[in-house]
C-alpha positions as CSV (number, residue, x, y, z in Angstrom):
1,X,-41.1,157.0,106.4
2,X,-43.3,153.4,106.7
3,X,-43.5,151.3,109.0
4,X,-43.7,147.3,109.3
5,X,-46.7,147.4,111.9
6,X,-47.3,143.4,110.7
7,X,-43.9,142.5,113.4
8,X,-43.9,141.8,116.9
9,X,-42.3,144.0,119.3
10,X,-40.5,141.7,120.7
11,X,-38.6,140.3,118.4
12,X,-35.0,141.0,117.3
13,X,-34.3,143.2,114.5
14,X,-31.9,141.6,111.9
15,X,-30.8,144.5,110.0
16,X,-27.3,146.2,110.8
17,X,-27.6,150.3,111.0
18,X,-24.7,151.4,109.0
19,X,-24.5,155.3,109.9
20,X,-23.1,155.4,112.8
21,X,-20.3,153.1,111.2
22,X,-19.9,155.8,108.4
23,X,-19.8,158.3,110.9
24,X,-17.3,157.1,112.5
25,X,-15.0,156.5,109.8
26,X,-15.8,160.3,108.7
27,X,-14.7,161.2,111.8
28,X,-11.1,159.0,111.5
29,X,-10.2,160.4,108.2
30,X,-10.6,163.8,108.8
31,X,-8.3,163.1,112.2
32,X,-5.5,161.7,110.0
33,X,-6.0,164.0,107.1
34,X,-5.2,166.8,109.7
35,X,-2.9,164.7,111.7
36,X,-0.3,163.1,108.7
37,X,1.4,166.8,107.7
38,X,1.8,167.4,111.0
39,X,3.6,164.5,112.1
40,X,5.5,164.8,108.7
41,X,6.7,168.1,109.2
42,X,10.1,168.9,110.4
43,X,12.9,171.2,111.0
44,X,16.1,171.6,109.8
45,X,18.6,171.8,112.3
46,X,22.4,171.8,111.6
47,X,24.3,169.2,113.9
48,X,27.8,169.4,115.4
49,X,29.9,167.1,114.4
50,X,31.8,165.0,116.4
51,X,35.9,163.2,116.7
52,X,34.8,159.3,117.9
53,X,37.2,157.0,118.4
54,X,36.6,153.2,117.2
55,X,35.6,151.2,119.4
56,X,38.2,148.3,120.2
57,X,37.5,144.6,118.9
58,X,35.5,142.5,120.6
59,X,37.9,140.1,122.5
60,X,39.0,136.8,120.8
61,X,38.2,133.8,122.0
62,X,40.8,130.9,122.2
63,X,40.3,127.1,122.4
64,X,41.9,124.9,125.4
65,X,41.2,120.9,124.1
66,X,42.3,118.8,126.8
67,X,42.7,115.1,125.6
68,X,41.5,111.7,127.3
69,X,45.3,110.9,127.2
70,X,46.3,114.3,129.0
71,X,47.2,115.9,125.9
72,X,47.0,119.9,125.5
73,X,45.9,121.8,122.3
74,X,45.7,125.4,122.3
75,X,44.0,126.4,119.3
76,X,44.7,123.0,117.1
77,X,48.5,123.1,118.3
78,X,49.9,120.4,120.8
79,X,51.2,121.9,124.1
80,X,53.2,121.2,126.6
81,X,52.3,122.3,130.2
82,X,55.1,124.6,130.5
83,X,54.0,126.3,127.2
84,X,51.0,126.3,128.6
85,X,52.1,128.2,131.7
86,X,53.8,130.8,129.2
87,X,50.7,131.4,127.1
88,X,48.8,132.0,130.3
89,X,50.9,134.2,131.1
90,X,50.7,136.3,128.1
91,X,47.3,136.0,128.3
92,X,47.2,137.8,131.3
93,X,49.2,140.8,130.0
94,X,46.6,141.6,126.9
95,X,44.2,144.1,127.5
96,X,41.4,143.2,127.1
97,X,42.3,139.7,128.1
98,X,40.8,137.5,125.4
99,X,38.3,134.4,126.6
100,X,39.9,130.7,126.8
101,X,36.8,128.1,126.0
102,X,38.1,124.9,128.0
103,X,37.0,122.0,126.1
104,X,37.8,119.0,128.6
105,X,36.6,115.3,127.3
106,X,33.5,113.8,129.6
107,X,36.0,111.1,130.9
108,X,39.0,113.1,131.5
109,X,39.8,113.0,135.8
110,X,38.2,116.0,136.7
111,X,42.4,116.4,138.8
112,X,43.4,117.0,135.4
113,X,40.9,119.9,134.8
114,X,41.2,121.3,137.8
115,X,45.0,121.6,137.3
116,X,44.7,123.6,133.8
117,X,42.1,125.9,136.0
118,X,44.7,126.5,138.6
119,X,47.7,127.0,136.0
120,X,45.5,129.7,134.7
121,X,44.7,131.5,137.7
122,X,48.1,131.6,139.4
123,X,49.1,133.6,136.0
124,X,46.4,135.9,136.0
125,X,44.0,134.8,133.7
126,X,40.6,136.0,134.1
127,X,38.4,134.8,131.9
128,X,38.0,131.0,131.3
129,X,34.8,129.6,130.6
130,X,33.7,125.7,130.0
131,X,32.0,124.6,126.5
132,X,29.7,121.5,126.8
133,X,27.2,120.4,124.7
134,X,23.6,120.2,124.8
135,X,22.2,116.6,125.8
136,X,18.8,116.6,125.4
137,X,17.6,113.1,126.7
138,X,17.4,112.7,130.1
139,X,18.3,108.9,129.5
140,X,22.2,108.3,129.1
């Protein structure tokens, strides 16, 4: 083996050793070589079978529009609040109680929301929720 005596001591060597790189990826190989069949391996096994019942549908949702004029539209079809009062009420009685999405105009008087809302409590509905749409500027 030679030498370069010509170099200073101090300086840097430039060159990269590559065996302990090889080595090391040696070493990997042989670890997956030995560790792949045995990950891959497995055992047969004979399952019991098992009676499941479907699961029920996910609940419907229904759409309450309520007009700037006062108008009521349950699902496209104009309402009056006595029919109103009866779907409510059969509402109540499904199980599982399907979800009204209360779509109220921005200038409506909030009175006339807050009467729907109470119409729908005192016959048992449970779930109501309020769909608004996403604003987003902060200037209006």
């Amino acid at each position: 083996m030679a030498f370069n005596s010509s170099r200073d001591p101090h300086e840097s060597m430039a060159e990269i050793n590559m065996t302990p790189l090889v080595d090391v990826m040696l070493v990997l190989l042989i670890i997956f070589m030995i560790a792949v069949p045995v990950i891959t391996q497995s055992i047969e096994v004979n399952l019991p079978e098992a009676q499941v019942e479907s699961a029920p549908a996910p609940p419907v949702s229904i759409a309450l529009d309520l007009k700037l004029d006062g108008s009521l539209w349950w699902d496209k079809q104009l309402l009056s609040h006595q029919q109103l009062a009866e779907k409510f009420a059969q509402i109540a009685q499904a199980e599982p109680q399907p979800t009204i999405e209360l779509y109220a105009d921005g200038d409506i008087a909030y009175k006339s929301v807050v009467k729907v809302m109470a119409l729908a409590q005192q016959q048992g509905v449970t779930r109501l929720g309020f769909v608004t749409e996403n604003v987003t500027s902060a200037a209006e």
